[in-house]
Phi, psi and omega in degrees: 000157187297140206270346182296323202274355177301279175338330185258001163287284172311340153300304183264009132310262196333339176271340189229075186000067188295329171290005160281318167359154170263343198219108189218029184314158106088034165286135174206181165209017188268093149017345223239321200201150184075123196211119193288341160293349190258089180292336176230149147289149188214166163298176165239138220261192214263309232258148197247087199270353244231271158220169198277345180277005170314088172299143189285107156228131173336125140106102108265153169257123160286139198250140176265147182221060171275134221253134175317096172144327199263126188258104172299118143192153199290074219280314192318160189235083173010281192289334153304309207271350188071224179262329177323314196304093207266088197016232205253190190233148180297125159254334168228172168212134183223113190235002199323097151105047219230340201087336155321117165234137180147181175255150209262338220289319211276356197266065179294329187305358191287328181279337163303316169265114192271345196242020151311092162285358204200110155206134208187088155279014209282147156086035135210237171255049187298149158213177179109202183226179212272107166355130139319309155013274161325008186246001142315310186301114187263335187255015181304116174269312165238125156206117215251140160208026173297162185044055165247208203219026183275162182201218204060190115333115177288097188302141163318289160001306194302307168307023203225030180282157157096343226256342187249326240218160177240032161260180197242123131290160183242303191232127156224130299121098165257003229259161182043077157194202194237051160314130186219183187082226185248170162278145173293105184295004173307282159034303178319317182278018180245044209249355167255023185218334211275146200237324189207121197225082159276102184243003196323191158064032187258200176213024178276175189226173164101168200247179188285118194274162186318278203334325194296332184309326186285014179282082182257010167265304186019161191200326190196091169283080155280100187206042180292152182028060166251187153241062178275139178257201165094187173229184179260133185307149161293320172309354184292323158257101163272146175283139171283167184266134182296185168079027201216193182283162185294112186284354190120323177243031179092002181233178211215135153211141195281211177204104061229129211294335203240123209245178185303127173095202174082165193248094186288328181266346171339138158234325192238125169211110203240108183206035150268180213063045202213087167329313210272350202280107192216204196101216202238175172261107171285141180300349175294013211280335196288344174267352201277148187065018184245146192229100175282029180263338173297152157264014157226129181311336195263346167250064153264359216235091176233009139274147214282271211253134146215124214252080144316326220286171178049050169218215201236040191278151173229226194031206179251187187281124184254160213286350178285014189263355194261024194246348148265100198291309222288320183312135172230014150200138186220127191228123163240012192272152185074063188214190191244040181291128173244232180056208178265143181299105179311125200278355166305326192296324160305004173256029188265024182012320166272001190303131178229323188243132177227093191248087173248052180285198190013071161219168191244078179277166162255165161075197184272155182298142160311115186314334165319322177268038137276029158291321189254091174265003167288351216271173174236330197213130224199078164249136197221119176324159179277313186303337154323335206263097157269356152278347155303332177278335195280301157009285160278038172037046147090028179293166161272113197313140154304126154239129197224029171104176190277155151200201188222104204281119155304078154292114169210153214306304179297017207223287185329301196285332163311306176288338192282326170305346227249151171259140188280135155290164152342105189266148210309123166284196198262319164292003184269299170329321215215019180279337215263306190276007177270311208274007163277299190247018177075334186231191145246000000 
């Protein structure tokens, strides 16, 4: 191995108490001995690629020491590169679940390996904040620090892998540690490659920036129990262009059908629990996940999940929501959503989960949604409910809390059927505590 990226291994032994490791073969810090690329025994070659105090002896063997976690390969070519060829390069370090303690802040070596594709400390008690460095790294595909102790700032730098270099992120995952300030609008510059952008369970602030919307392979936007602020971009959809043929799913599109950006490939869009997050539910929401580049209409539509609740969104729900058929959970709860349940929602057919509780909607659930024979899970404000009120013969509902009405259809409709006795009047009500306290 290049003896700089040998140095920056060793430099994060020594930082993060590499004798506690749970799994640390052949991890050293001793200079001397041992090299983390060498996986198999070999001979020892006439030209003294190892170290230079090496003696040459016939039939001799080099002992393999490959040091644990760490992925290795040679791009040099013997014969081309000669004795220049100074062996390999780190491409991965897999370190998950490891025991690693200690602070990340001090850890410049990182930027030596330039040829990472794989690096994923997640799952252990890292803390300091993340190196600039990293934004060194040219060919990285993945890099995870998720359920550590990191904190600080998310450096601007950290977007910017790859900027030199010709790999694709891919995945990056930050999620659960204590990270603060804003996302980097640098995000942007991943927008033909990145798939998975998890920072949830954090402390950041500050509003989203527009650039994420051009993430358009995107797959799983988690950025759920922050303090994010702000609205939600319109850009997470952008609209196609009208005027054109019927694509299949009820929109009208020109051609060329898929205009730039947008978040086309999404399934998962998670950004509740963010108190602060507040404006309307834009009606582009409805384009988010649709990738009009398929040739079949019924998979252009690929978000799953879409997750809102505990923030401060207001205006009404909008009926455009019901153009996303692919959804099986939609949580609007604990915002100031009012107006009425859109009776669009029935059309969401694979929908397993509906959560509007705590908003202050008006009027009745839609007959539409006996529509969702799928669903498992069904909150609904109570006053919402007029066959539950009717049920409870025209009372006034307990709020005893969010809970879960198990609804089908044939449950909905019973209660919607069913007849009420006479219900108690108000001095029959309130006759037991008067004749207690003589007067009321």
């Amino acid at each position: 191995m290049r003896p700089t990226e040998r140095e920056a291994l060793v430099a994060l032994y020594a930082a993060t108490d590499g004798g506690s490791w749970l799994r640390k073969e052949h991890w050293t810090t001793n200079n001397a001995i041992g090299d983390p690329c060498r996986a198999f025994s070999k001979r020892l070659q006439y030209r003294f690629n190892d170290y230079a105090t090496t003696p040459f002896v016939p039939g001799a063997r080099i002992e393999a020491t490959p040091w644990h976690g760490v992925g290795c390969i040679d791009p040099c070519d013997d014969y081309l590169d000669g004795p220049g060829c100074t062996a390999g390069r780190v491409t991965g370090l897999a370190l998950r679940n490891n025991n690693l303690r200690g602070s990340l802040t001090g850890w410049h070596g990182v930027g030596q390996m330039t040829n990472l594709t794989h690096l994923d400390v997640s799952h252990n008690l890292l803390s300091g904040v993340l190196p600039t460095q990293l934004g060194r790294i040219n060919h990285v595909e993945l890099l995870s620090f998720r359920a550590n102790q990191i904190s600080g700032l998310l450096p601007p730098e950290m977007a910017r892998v790859n900027s030199n270099g010709v790999g694709s992120l891919r995945e990056l995952s930050i999620n659960l540690n204590r990270i603060s300030g804003m996302l980097p609008s640098e995000l942007g510059l991943h927008a033909a490659s990145l798939q998975l952008l998890d920072v949830k369970v954090n402390r950041l602030s500050g509003t989203i920036p527009q650039q994420v919307g051009q993430l358009q392979r995107l797959e799983a936007l988690q950025l759920q129990n922050n303090s994010l602020s702000g609205t939600i971009p319109v850009d997470f959809g952008l609209v196609p262009a009208t005027g054109g043929g019927d694509g299949g799913d009820g929109l009208m599109y020109d051609a060329p059908p898929a205009p730039p950006g947008g978040l086309q490939h999404l399934r998962y869009l998670e950004l509740h629990n963010n108190a602060r997050l507040s404006g309307t539910l834009p009606p582009s929401l409805q384009y988010v996940g649709l990738n009009l580049g398929l040739a079949v209409p019924e998979m252009r539509h690929s978000l799953r999940h879409l997750h809102l609740g505990s923030a401060r969104l207001s205006g009404t729900i909008p009926t455009e929501l019901g153009r996303l058929t692919e959804l099986t959970s939609l949580k609007l709860d604990a915002n100031r959503l009012s107006g009425t349940i859109p009776s669009e929602l029935g059309l969401l057919r694979k929908l397993e989960t509906l959560d509007l509780y705590d908003n202050p909607l008006q009027g009745d659930v839609p007959s539409e949604l006996a529509r969702l024979i799928n669903i498992r899970l069904f909150y609904i404000p109570n006053q919402n409910l007029r066959p539950l009120r009717m049920h409870y013969c025209g009372q006034r509902l307990p709020n005893v809390g969010k809970y879960n009405y198990r609804i089908v259809r044939e449950e909905f409709m019973r209660m919607a059927t069913s007849i009420c006795p006479e219900p108690l009047d108000t001095l029959g009500t309130f006759g037991t505590l008067a004749e207690l306290s003589g007067d009321i």
